[in-house]
C-alpha positions as CSV (number, residue, x, y, z in Angstrom):
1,X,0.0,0.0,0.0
2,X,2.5,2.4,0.9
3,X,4.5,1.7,-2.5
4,X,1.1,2.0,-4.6
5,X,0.9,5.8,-2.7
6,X,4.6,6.3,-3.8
7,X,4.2,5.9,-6.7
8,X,1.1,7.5,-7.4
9,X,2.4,10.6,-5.8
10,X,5.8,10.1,-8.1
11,X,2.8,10.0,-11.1
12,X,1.4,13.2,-10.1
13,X,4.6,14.9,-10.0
14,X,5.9,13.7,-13.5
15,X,2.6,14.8,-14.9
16,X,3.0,18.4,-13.1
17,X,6.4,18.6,-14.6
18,X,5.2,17.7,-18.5
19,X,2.3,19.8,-18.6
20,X,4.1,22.6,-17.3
21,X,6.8,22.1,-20.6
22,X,3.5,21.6,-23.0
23,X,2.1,24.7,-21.5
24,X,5.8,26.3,-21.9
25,X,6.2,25.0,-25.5
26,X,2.5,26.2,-26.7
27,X,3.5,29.4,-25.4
28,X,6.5,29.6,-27.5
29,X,4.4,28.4,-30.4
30,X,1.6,31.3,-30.2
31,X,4.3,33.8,-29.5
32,X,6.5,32.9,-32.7
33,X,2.8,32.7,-34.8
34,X,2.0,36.1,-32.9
35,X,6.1,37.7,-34.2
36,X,5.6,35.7,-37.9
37,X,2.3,37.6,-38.6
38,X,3.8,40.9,-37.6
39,X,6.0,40.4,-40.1
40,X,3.6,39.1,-42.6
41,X,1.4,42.0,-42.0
42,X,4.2,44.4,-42.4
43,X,5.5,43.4,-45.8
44,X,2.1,43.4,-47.3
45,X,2.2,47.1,-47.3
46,X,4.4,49.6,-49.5
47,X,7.2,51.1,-47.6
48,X,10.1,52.7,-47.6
49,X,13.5,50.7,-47.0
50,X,13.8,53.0,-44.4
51,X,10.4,52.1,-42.4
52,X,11.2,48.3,-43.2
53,X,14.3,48.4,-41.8
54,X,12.9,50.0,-38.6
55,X,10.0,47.0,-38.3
56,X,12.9,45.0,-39.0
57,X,14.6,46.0,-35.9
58,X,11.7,46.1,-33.9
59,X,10.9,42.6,-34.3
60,X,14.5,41.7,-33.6
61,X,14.7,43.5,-30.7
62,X,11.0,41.6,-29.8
63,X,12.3,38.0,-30.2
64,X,15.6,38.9,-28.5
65,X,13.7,40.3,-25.6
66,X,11.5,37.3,-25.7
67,X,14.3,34.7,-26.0
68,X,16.2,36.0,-22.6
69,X,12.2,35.1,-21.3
70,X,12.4,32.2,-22.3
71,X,15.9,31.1,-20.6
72,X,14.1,32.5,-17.4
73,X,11.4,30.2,-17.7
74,X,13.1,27.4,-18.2
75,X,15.1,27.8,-15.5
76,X,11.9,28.4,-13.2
77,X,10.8,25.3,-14.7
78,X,14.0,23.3,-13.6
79,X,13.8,25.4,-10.1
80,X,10.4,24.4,-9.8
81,X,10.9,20.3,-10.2
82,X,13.7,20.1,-8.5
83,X,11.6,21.6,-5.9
84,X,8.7,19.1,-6.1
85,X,10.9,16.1,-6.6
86,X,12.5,17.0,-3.2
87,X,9.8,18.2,-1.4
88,X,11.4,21.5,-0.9
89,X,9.3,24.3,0.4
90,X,10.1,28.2,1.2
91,X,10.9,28.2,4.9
92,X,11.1,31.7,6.6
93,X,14.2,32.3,8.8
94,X,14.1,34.8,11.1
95,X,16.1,38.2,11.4
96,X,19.5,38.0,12.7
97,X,20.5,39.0,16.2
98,X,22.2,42.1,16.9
99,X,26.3,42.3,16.2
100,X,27.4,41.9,19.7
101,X,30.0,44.3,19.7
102,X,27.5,46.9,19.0
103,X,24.9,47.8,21.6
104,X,22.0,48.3,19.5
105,X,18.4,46.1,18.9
106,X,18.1,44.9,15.7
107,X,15.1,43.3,14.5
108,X,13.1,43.0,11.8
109,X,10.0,45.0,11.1
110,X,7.5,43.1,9.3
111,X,4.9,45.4,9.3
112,X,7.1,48.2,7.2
113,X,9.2,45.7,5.2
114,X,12.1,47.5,7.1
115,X,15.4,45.6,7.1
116,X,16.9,47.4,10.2
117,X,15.5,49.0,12.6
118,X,17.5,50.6,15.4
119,X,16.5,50.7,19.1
120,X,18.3,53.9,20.5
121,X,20.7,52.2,23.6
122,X,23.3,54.8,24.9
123,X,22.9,57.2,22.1
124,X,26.1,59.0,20.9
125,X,25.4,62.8,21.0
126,X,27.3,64.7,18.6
127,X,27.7,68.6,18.4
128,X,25.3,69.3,15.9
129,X,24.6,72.9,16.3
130,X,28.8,73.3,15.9
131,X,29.1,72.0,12.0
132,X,29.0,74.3,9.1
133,X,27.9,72.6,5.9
134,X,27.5,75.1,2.9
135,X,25.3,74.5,0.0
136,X,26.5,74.9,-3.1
137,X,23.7,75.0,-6.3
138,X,25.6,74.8,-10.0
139,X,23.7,76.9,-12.1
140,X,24.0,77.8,-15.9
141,X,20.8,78.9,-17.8
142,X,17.7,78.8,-16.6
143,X,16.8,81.4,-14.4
144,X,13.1,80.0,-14.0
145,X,14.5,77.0,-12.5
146,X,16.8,78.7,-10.2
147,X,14.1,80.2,-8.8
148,X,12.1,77.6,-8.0
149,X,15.0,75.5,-6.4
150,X,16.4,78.6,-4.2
151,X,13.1,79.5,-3.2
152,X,12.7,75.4,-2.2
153,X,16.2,75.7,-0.5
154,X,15.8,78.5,1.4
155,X,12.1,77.7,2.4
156,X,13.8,74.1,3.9
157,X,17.0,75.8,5.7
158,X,17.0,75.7,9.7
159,X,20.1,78.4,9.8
160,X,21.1,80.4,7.4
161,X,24.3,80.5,9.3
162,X,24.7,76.4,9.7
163,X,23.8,76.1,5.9
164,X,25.1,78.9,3.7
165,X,24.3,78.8,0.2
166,X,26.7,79.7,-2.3
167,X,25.3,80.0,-6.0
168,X,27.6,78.9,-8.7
169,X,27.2,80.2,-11.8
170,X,28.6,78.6,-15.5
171,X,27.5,80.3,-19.4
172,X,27.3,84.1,-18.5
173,X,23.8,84.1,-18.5
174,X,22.1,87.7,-18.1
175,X,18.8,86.3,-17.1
176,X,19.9,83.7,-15.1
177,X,22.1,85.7,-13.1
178,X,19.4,88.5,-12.5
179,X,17.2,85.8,-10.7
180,X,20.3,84.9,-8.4
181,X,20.4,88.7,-7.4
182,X,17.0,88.8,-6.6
183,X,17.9,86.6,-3.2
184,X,19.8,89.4,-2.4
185,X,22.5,88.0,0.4
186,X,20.2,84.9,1.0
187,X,22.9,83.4,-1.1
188,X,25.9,84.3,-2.1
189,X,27.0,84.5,-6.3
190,X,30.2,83.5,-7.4
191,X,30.5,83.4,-11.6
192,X,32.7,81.0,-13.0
193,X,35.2,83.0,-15.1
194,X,36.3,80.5,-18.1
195,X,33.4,80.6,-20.9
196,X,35.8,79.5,-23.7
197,X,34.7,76.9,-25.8
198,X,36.4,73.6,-25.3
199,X,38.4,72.1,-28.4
200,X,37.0,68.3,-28.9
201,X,36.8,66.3,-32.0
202,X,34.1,66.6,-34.1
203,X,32.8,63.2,-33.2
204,X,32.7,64.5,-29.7
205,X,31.3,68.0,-30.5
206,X,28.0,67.1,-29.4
207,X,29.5,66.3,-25.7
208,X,30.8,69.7,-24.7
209,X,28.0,70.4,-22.7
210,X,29.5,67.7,-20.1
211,X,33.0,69.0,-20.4
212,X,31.8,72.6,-19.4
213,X,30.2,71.4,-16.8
214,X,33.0,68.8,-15.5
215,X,35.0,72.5,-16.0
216,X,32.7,74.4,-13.7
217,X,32.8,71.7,-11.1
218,X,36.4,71.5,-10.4
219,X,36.1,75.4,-10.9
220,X,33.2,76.0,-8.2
221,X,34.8,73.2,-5.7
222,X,38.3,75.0,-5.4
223,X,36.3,78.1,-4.5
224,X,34.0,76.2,-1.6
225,X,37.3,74.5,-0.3
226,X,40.3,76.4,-0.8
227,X,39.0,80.1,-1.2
228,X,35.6,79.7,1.4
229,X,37.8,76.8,3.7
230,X,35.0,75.0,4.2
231,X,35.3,71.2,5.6
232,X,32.5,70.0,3.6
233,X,29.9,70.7,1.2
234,X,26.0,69.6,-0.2
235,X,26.2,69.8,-4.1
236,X,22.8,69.9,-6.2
237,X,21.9,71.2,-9.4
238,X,19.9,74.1,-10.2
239,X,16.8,71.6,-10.9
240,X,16.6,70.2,-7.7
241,X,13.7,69.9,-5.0
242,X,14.4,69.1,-1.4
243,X,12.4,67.4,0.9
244,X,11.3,68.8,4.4
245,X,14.5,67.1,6.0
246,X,17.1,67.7,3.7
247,X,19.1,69.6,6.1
248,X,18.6,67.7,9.0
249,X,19.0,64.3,7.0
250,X,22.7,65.7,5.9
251,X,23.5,67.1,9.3
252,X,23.2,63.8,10.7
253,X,25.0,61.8,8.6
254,X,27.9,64.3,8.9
255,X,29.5,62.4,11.6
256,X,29.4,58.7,9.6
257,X,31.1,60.5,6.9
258,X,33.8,61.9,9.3
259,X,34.4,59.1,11.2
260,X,34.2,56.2,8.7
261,X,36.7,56.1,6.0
262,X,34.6,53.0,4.1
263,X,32.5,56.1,3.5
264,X,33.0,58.7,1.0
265,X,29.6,60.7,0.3
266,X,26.4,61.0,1.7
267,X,23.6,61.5,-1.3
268,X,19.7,62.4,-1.2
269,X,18.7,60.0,-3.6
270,X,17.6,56.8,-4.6
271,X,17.8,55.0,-8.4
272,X,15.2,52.9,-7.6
273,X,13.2,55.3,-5.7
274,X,9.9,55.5,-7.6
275,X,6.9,54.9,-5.0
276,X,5.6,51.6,-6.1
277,X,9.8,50.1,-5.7
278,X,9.9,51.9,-1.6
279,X,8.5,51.4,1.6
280,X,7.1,53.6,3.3
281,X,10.3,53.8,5.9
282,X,11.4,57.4,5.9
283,X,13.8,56.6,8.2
284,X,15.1,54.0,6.5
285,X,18.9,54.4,5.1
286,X,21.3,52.1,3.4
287,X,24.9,52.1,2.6
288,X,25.5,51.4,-1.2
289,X,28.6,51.4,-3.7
290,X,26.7,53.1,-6.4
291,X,27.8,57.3,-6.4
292,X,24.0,58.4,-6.7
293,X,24.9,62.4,-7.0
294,X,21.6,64.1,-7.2
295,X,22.2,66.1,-3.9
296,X,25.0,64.7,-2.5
297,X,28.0,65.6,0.7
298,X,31.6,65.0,0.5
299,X,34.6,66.1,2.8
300,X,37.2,68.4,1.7
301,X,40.2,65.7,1.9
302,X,37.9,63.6,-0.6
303,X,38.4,66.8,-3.0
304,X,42.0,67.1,-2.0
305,X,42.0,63.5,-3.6
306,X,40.2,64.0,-6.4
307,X,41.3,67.2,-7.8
308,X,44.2,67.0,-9.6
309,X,42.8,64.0,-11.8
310,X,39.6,65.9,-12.3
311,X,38.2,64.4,-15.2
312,X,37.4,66.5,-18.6
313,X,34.1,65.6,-19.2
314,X,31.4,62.8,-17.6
315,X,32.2,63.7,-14.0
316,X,29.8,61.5,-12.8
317,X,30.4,58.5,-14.5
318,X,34.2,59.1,-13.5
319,X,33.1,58.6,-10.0
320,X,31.8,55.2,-10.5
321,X,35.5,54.4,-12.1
322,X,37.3,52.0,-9.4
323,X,39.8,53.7,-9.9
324,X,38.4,57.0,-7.9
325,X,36.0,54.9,-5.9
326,X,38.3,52.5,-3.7
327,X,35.6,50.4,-2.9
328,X,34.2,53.2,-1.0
329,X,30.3,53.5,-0.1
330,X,27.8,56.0,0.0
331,X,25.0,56.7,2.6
332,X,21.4,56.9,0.2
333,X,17.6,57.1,1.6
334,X,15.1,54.4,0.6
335,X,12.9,57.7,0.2
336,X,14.8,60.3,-1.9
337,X,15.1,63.8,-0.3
338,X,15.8,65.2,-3.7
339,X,13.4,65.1,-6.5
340,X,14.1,66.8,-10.7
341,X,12.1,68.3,-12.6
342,X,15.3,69.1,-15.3
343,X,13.4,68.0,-18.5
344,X,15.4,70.7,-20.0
345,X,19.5,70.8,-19.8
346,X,22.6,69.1,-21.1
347,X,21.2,65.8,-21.2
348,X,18.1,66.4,-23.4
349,X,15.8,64.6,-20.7
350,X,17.4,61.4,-20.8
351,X,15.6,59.1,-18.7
352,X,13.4,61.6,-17.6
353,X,10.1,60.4,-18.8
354,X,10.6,57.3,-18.8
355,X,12.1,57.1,-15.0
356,X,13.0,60.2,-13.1
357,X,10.1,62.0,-12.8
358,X,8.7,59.0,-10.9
359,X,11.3,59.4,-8.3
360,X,9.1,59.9,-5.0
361,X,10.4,62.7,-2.9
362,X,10.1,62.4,0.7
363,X,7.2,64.4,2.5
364,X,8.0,63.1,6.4
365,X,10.3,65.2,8.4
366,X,12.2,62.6,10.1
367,X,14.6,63.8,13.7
368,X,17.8,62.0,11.8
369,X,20.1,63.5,14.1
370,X,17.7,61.9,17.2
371,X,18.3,58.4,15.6
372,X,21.4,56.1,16.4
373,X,22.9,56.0,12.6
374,X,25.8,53.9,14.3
375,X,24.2,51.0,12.2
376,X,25.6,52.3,9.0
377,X,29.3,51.9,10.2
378,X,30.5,48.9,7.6
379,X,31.7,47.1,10.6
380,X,28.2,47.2,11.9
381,X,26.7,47.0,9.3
382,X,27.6,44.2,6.8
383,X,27.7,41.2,9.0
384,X,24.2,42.0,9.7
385,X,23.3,43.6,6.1
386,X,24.5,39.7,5.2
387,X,22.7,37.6,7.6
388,X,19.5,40.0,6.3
389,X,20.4,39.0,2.7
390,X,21.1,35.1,2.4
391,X,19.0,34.4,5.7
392,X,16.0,35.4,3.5
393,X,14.1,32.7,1.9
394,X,15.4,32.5,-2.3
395,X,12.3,32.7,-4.3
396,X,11.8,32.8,-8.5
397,X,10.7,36.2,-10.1
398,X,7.7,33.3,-11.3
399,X,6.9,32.5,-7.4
400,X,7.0,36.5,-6.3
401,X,4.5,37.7,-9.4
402,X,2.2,34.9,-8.6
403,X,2.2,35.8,-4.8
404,X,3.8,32.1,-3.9
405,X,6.0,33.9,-1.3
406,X,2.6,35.3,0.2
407,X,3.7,35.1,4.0
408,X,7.4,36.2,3.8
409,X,7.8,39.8,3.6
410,X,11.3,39.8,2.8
411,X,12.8,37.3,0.2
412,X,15.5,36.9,-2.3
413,X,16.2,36.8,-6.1
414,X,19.7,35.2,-7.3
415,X,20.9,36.7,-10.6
416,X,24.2,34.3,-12.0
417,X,25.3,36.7,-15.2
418,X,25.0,40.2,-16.1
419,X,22.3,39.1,-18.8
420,X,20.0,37.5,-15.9
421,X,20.8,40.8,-13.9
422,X,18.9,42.5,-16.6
423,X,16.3,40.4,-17.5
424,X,15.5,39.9,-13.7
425,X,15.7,43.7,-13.1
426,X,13.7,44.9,-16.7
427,X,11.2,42.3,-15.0
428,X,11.4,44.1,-11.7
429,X,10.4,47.2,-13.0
430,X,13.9,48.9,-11.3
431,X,16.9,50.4,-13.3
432,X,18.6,47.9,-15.2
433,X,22.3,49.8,-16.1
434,X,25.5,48.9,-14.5
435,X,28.8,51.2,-13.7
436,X,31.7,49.2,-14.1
437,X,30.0,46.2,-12.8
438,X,27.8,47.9,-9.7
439,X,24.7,47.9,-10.1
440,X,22.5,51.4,-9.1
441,X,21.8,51.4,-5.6
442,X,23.6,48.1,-4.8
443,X,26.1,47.3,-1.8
444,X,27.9,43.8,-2.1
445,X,26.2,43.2,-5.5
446,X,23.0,43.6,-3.6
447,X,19.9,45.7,-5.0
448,X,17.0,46.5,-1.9
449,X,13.5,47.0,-3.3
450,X,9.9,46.6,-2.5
451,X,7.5,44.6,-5.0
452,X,3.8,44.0,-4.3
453,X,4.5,44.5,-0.6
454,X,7.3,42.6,-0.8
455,X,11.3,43.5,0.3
456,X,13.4,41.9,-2.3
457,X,16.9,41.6,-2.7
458,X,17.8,40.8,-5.8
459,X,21.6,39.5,-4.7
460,X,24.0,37.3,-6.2
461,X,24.8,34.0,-5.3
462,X,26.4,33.2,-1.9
463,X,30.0,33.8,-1.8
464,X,30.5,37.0,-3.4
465,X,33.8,38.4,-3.9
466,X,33.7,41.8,-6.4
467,X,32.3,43.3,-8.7
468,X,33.0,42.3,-12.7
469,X,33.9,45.6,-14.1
470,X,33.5,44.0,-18.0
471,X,29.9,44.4,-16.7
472,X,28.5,47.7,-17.9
């Protein structure tokens, strides 16, 4: 009796298992039909080469998309019998305990989705009210944008004196510089003197726009630093909202980036920030090795470093470079405290429709600088960022979308290759580009997201050890 059981049980499986590859394989079958008659369709009509050549690459682009599917599915499919076929099942295991060298309670907090959450237990006090941070806003030309962002600014500042703002300003612009004056000595104007063109090929003519402004950055930097002596500065863009705790989000993480060399910025935003891919956990904060910029804080002997190899052109990027970076994190927000509205400016918009003006700007004031942040410290935080990560059950992109992880708030997504990185994050509805081999917003290869009320981290296998820079 108990073989007959066995062996009907071993039937039911097998069955499971084929008619999931029938279904798989009739799939596959309508969806090439479904491509063919597109292209049927298409050369039934009279068209230019031009147009053809377009459909062409369309439908290329289609079945290449729809191939790197496939691959996914199949390996959900083998996932899925190996799981029947050992009687595996999702088992949660619960958050770790707190690092015992650090007098904090760490726990997990199912009800926000919140990794971390710290339990204030003999609070370090730092002088706040002693640090000086300035703000300094690069501007060019567009006067109706620097008004709305110094009028944001100042509307946010605690103390004019604890935040100075210092107003930066590239292309000569008359009108542009006439709505800085109206601030009067709310801010202070400096003008950066070299408006020269800059000499490029003429394959690279259409880039100058980045080298002036790589130009004016090293330009406007020297000034905060070596003519102003401040220790440290808030850089944002003239097309920049803040959130009501800018200031006080910055002034607390002051400290972490004083006292932790692992650090070397602090930044207001997230990639991955738009509101459906957060929490809603405004005090949450993470360290990643992504450089976000987009409001960000750095310390004068970081500049000190990074002057005298100042790149020409694509600052940013340049950042990301290993090179500069040193496997070095940043502090970021799970809710951004900057938000753009620069449709308009040297990058034409790019991404902007299609991603950054979904970027959800914070709208709690959070008391940052009443928080223990002591968490962030990477010898805090990574044995229990890692414990967090790999103690969390591993589920398929197949199991999450069809709500089989229903009971696990957090889980986990293994990418193996760059190419299942960006199926798995196209998928994911989250930014799918790579810097030299990080990905935006990851630490340790590690991307942290919400989906469907979900935290996921989509992390690579166990055993990590460095980013592939051939990935990008």
């Amino acid at each position: 009796m108990p073989t007959e059981i066995a062996d009907n049980m071993a039937g039911r499986r097998q069955r499971l298992i084929i008619g999931g590859l029938l279904l798989f394989l009739l799939w596959n079958v309508a969806t090439y039909m479904v491509f063919t008659r597109q292209a049927e369709q298409g050369s039934t009509q009279v068209e230019s080469s031009q147009t053809m050549n377009e459909r062409l690459n369309r439908l290329q682009e289609q079945m290449k998309d729809q191939m790197d599917i496939n691959e996914q599915l199949i390996k959900d499919i083998i996932q899925q019998k190996e799981a029947i076929l050992k009687g595996k099942k999702l088992v949660h295991v619960p958050a770790p305990p707190a690092n015992e060298n650090v007098d904090l309670a760490v726990h997990q907090d199912v009800s926000k989705s919140r990794p971390f959450k710290l339990e204030v237990a003999g609070k370090v006090t730092y002088p706040y009210s002693s640090y000086v941070i300035p703000v300094l806003m690069i501007a060019c030309n567009r006067p109706s944008a620097i008004q709305r962002s110094l009028t944001n600014l100042l509307g946010t500042r605690p103390s004019p004196t604890q935040f100075p703002i210092i107003v930066s300003q590239d292309c000569g612009h008359q009108e542009t510089a006439e709505a800085i004056q109206r601030f009067d000595d709310k801010v202070t104007h400096i003008k950066q003197p070299d408006l020269s063109s800059i000499t490029l090929p003429s394959t690279q003519k259409k880039f100058e726009g980045y080298y002036k402004i790589a130009r004016h950055y090293k330009w406007a930097l020297n000034q905060v630093f070596h003519q102003f002596k401040y220790d440290a500065v808030i850089i944002v863009e003239d097309d920049l909202d803040v959130s009501v705790d800018f200031f006080e989000y910055f002034l607390a993480t002051y400290p972490l980036l004083k006292e932790d060399p692992t650090l070397w910025c602090v930044s207001a935003w997230n990639d991955n920030g738009k509101e459906s891919r957060i929490s809603r956990d405004a005090e949450l904060l993470y360290r990643s090795d992504f450089f976000p910029g987009l409001g960000w804080m750095m310390r004068k002997e970081i500049w000190q470093e990074l002057e005298n190899k100042w790149p020409d052109g694509f600052w940013d990027d340049w950042m990301r470079d290993p090179a500069q970076r040193q496997e070095r994190a940043c502090i970021r927000p799970e809710i951004s405290r900057t938000d753009t509205f620069g449709k308009v400016g040297v990058s034409r918009g790019q991404f902007f429709e299609q991603h950054l003006k979904y970027i959800k700007l914070n709208q709690k004031s959070v008391a940052f600088t009443q928080l223990d942040l002591s968490l962030l410290k990477k010898d805090n935080y990574d044995p229990v960022f890692k414990k967090e990560v790999y103690g969390a059950p591993e589920v398929t992109i197949s199991q999450l979308q069809k709500q089989d992880a229903l009971g696990h708030p957090t889980v986990r997504i293994t990418y193996n290759s760059k190419n299942s990185f960006k199926l798995l994050t196209k998928q994911l509805g989250i930014m799918t580009d790579l810097k030299s081999g990080v990905p935006r917003a990851g630490y340790m290869g590690v991307v942290s997201f919400m989906f469907d009320n979900h935290r996921v981290y989509l992390a690579p296998p166990t055993g990590w050890n460095g980013y592939d820079v051939s990935w990008s």
